[in-house]
N, C-alpha and C positions, 0 to 999 in steps of 0.2 A: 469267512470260511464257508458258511451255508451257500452265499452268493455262489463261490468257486464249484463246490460238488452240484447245482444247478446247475450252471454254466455247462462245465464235463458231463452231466447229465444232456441236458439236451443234443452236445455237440455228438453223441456216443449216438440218441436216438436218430437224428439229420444223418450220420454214417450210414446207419443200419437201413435205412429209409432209402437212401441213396443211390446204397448196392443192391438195394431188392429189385428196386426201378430198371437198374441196369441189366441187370441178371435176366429180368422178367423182360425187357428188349428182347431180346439176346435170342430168347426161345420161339417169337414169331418166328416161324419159319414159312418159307416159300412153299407153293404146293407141291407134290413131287412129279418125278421124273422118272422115265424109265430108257432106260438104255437099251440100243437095238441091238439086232448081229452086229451090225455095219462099224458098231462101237460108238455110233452117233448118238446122242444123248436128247431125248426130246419131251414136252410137256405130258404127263399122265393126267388126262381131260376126262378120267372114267369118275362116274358116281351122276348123283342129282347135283342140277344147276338152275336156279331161281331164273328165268328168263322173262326179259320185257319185251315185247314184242311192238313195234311203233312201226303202223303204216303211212308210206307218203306216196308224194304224186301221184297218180291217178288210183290209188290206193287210201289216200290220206281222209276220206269220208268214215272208212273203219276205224279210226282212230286208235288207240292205244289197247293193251291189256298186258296182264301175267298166265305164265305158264310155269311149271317145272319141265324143264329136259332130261331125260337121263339116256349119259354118254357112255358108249361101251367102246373099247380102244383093244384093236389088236396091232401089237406092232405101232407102226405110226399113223395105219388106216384107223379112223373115229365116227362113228354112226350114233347118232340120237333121233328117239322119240319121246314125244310127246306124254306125260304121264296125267293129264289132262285133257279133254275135249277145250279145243279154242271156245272161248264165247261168242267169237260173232260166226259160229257155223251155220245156224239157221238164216242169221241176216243177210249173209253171203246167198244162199240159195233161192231166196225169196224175190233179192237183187238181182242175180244175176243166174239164177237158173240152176247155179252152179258154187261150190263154197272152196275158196283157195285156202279153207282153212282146215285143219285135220281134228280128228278125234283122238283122245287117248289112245295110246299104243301104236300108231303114223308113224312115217318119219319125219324127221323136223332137220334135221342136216345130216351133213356128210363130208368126208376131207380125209384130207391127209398133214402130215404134220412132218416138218424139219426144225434142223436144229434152231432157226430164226424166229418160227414159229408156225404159221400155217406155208406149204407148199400149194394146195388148193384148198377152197372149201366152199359148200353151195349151201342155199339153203332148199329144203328141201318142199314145196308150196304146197298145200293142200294134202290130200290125206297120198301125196308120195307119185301125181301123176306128172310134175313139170318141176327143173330141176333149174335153180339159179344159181350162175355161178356169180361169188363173190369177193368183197375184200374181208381179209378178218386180222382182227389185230389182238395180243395177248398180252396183258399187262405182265411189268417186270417181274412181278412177283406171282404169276399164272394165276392169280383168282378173279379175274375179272377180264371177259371177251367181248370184243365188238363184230358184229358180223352183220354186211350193209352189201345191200346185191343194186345200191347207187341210183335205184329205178322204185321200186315199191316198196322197200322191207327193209329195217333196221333191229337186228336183235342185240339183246343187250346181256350175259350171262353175268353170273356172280356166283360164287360158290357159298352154301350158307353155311 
């Protein structure tokens, strides 16, 4: 009899355990969205986004860092700056006269957005004088972008 009301005991806890699991799935939800005039339905990209910044080819001497971006969306036009100074700004000047990297409050990209996901979008070099156009790719669940201009610059968004 003790055996039995354990047994029912535990099986009662393993349910409860179960449905919470599932429940608590349930409620990750996707980032959101916002709907145009057009009735088109497209990724809502506005706030801070944790960004990795990686340069390559004839870039790839600057090697890596982080930044925050913060994107502001009207419509399905999307502009960011930079809410940090890049760290290799001086190193960039010292090298090269000149620094393709921006200061806080710069822009850092620019786009436009469809239902797929990016229509265009560039990244934006240095503190907003030379404009890369690129590929950018939004994961299913819009918390995680890639944006690669295939020549010097791969950024890497996340939402924290």
């Amino acid at each position: 009899l003790m055996r039995t009301k354990i047994t029912i005991g535990l099986l009662c806890l393993a349910a409860v355990l179960a449905w919470t699991g599932i429940a608590g799935a349930q409620t990750a939800t996707p980032a959101p969205k916002v709907q145009l005039p057009s009735g088109e339905t497209v990724w809502d990209l506005s706030g801070d986004w944790e960004a990795f910044v990686e340069n390559s080819g004839p870039m790839a001497s600057f090697g890596t860092y982080p930044n925050v971006y913060r994107i502001t969306q009207t419509g399905s036009a999307f502009k960011a700056i930079r809410t940090k100074d890049d760290p290799l700004l001086t190193k960039g000047v010292a090298e090269h006269g000149h620094a393709p990297w921006g200061r806080a409050g710069s822009p850092s990209l620019q786009g436009e957005l469809e239902k797929t996901g990016f229509k265009r979008v560039q990244i934006v070099f240095g503190g907003g004088g030379r404009i890369l156009p690129s590929q950018g790719q939004i994961s299913d669940d819009g918390k995680k972008i890639v944006i690669d201009n295939g020549l010097y610059l791969r950024v890497t968004l996340t939402r924290p």
